[in-house]
C-alpha positions in Angstrom: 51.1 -19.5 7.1 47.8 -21.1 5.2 48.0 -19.7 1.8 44.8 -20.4 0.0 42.9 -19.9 -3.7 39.5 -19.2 -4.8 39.0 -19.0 -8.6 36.4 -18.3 -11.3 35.7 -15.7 -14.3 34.2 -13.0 -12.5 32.5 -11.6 -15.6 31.7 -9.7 -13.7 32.4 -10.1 -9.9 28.9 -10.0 -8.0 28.0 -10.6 -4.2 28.1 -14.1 -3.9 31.5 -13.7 -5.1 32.3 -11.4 -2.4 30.8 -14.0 -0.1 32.9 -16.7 -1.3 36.0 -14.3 -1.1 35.3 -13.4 2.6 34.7 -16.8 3.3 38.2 -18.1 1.8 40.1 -15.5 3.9 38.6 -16.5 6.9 40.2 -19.6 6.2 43.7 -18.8 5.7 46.5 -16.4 6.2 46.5 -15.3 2.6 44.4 -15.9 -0.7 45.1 -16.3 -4.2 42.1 -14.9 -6.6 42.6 -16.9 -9.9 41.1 -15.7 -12.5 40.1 -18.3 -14.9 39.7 -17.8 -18.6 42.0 -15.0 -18.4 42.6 -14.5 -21.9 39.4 -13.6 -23.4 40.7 -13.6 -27.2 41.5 -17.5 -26.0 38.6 -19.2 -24.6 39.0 -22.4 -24.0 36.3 -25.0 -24.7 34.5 -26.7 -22.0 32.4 -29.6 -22.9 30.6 -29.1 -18.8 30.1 -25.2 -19.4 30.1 -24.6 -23.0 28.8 -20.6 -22.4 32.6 -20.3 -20.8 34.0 -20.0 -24.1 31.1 -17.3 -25.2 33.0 -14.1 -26.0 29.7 -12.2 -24.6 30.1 -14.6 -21.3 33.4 -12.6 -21.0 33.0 -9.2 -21.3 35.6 -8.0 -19.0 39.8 -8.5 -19.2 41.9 -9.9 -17.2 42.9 -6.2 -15.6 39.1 -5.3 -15.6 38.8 -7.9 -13.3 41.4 -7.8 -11.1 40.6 -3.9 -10.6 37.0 -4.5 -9.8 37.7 -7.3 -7.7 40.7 -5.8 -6.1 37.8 -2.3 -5.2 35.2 -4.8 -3.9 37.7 -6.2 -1.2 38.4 -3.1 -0.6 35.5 -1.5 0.2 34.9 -4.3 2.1 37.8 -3.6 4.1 40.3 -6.4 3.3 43.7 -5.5 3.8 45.5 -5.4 0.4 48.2 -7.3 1.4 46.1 -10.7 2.3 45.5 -11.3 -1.4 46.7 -11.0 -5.0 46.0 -12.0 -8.1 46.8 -14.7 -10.8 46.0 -16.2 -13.8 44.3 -19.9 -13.3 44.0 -22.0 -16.1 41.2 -24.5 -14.8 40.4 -25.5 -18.5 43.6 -27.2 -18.5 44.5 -28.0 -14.9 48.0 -29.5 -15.9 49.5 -25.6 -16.2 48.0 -24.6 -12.3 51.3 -25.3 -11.2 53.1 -22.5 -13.2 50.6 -20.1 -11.4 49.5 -21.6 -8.0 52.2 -23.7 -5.7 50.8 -27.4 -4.8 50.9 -26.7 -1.1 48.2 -23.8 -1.9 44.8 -25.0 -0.3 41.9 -24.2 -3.3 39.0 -23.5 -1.8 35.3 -23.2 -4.0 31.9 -23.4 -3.9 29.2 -26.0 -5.5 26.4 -24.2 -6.9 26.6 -25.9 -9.8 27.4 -29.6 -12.0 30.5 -27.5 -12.8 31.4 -26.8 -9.9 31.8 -30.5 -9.0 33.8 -31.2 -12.6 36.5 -28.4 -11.0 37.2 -30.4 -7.5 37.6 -33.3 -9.6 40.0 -31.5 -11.9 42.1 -29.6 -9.0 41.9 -32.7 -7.2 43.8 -35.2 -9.9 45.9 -32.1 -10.5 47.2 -32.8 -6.8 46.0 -29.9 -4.8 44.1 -30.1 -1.4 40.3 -28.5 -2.3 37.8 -27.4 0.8 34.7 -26.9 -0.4 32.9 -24.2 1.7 29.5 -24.5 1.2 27.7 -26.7 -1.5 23.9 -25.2 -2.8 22.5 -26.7 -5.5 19.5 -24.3 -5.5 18.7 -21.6 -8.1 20.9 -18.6 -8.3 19.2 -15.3 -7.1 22.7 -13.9 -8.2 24.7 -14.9 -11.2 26.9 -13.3 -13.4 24.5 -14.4 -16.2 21.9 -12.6 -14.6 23.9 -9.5 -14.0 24.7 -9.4 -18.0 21.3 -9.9 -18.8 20.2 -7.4 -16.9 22.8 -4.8 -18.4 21.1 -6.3 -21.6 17.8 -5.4 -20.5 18.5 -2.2 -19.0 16.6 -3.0 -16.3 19.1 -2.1 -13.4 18.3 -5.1 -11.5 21.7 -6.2 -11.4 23.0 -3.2 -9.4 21.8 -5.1 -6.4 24.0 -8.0 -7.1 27.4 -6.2 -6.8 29.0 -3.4 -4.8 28.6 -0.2 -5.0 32.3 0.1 -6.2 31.4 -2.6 -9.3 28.7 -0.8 -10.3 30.9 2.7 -10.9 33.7 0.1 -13.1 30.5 -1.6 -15.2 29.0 1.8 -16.1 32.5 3.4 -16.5 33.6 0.7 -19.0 30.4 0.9 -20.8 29.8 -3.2 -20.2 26.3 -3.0 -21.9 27.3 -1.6 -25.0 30.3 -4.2 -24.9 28.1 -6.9 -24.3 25.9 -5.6 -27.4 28.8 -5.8 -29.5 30.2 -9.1 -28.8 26.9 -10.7 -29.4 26.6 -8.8 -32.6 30.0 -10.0 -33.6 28.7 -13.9 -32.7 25.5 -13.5 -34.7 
């Protein structure tokens, strides 16, 4: 059996995450979703991304994830017992293997120079990466654009998630979060 990963913060899941997702379990018999800075009272520093360790970056916890995430494979029919859920600590690759087995293909995507700073990272941390697709161009979809958008108030980022992220974002208030965070950092 091919058990592989994908990973990222997911703040929040949007449709080019689905994409990668649907992508990964084409790949193999069953797939990890890591969620990386999973403790969002703990963000670790990151000299190649410094907004990762933005507390308005993060809006969502750990569970708030893993229950959108969880919906959107859902509704895009996924069977819930090809994939599950863990912690991934890519900020400090040398504690994957409490949370992900070495066998455990990680799969990703390059769409940005960060991107390429996590193969390097899983990579000297011993575990197998295949990337799926690499573009370099600008992001239609982004989860920076889906929380500036809850910012604005404009809507637009309803069309980058499913209709099943949508209901959790307006259910959990994420706008009004969001306010409040980058109150708090001001």
């Amino acid at each position: 059996m091919k058990v592989g990963s994908i990973h990222g913060r997911f703040q929040p899941f949007h449709n080019e995450h689905l994409d990668y997702a649907l992508a990964a379990l084409k790949s193999c018999d069953f797939l990890w979703i890591g969620i990386t800075q999973y403790d969002i009272e703990e963000l670790k520093k990151c000299n190649d991304s410094p907004n990762r360790s933005v507390l308005s970056s993060n809006p969502l916890t750990y569970l708030e994830r893993i229950n959108i995430i969880k919906d959107a494979l859902l509704d895009a029919n996924i069977d819930r017992s090809k994939f599950d859920f863990i912690p991934f600590p890519i900020d400090e690759p040398e504690k994957l293997y409490q949370f992900i087995d070495i066998n455990t293909v990680c799969f990703t995507t390059i769409r940005e120079s960060w991107n390429k700073a996590k193969v390097e990272r899983l990579s000297q941390a011993g575990y197998k990466v295949e990337v799926l697709w690499e573009n370099l161009e600008d992001k239609v979809v982004s989860s920076t654009l889906i929380r500036e958008s809850l910012l604005n108030g404009n809507g637009l980022w309803k069309k980058m998630v499913q209709p099943s992220t949508q209901r959790h974002i307006s259910s959990l208030d994420i706008a009004n979060r969001l306010q409040e965070y980058l109150r708090q950092e001001s």
